[in-house]
N, C-alpha and C positions, 0 to 999 in steps of 0.2 A: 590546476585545482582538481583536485580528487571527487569522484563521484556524489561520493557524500558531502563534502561542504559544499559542492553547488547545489545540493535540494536540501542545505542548510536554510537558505533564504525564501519565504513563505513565495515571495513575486514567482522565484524560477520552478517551484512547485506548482504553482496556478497555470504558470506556461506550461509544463510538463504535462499536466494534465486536461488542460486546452488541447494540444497537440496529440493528446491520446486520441481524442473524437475525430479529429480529422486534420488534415494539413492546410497551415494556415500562412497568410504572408505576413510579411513584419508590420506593415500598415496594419493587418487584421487583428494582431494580437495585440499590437498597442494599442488599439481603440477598446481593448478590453479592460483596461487597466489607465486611474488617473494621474498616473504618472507620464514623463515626456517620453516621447517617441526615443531620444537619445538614450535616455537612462534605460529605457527596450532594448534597445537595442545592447546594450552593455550585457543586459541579462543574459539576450540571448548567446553574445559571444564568447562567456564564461561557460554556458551549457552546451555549445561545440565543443569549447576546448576541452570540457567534462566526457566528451560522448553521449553527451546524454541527446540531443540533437541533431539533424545534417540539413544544411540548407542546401536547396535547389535551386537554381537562376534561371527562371524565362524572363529572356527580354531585361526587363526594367525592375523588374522582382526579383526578390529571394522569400521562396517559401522554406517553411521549415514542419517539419516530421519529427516524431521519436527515431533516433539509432540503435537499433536493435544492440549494435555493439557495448555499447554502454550500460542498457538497457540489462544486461546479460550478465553483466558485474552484479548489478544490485540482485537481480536475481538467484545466483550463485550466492549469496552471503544471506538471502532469505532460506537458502537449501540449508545451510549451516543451521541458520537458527531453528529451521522443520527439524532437524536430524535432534538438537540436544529437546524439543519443548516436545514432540507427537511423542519418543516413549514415555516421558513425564506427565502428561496430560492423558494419554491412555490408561497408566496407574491409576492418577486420579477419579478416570471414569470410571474403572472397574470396583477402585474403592467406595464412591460414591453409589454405586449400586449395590454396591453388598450391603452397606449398611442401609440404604432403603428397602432391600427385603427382608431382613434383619429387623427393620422397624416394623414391617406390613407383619411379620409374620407374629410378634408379641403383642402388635395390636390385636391380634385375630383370636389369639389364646388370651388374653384380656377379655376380650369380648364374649369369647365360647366359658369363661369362667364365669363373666357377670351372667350369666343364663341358666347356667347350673344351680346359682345362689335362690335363683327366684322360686 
């Protein structure tokens, strides 16, 4: 399953971002959510298989983390979308400013006009 359909499903986004604050075990994250422990556990095995997580085993545990590796895809495909929207949004700022001093400055000769009348 590809990176994106696993944080297709709201559950494996909630884990993802549980998992941002700190590293959790699989008892910990299913006591966050009122679904069964099994069906957690499903989630989480789809967002291994995604990269989007890595489990760790002490003992009788398995904790789980973000994977940076995975982690690093979605990242890379946010760089894409920065590259086509920051020069398009920079336009927009710059034209958004010009016409607001464009506005201040008719306001001000409006104003220096109604002064003259009186």
């Amino acid at each position: 399953m590809s990176v994106f359909a696993a944080l297709a499903d709201p559950t494996r986004r909630r884990i993802v971002e549980l998992l941002a604050k700190s590293e959790l075990s699989a008892g910990e994250i299913a006591g966050s959510f009122s679904i069964s422990a099994p069906a957690v556990s499903q989630h989480l095995k789809i967002l291994r298989e995604a990269r989007l997580v890595q489990a760790r085993v002490d003992a009788q545990k398995r904790f789980y983390a973000p994977d940076p590796e995975g982690l690093a895809e979605v990242e890379a495909w946010l760089q894409n979308l920065r590259g086509f929207w920051n020069p398009r949004l920079d336009r927009l700022e710059a034209s958004l400013r010009q016409a607001a001093t464009k506005k201040q400055r008719e306001s001000k000769g409006a104003h220096k006009s109604g002064r003259k009348r009186k």
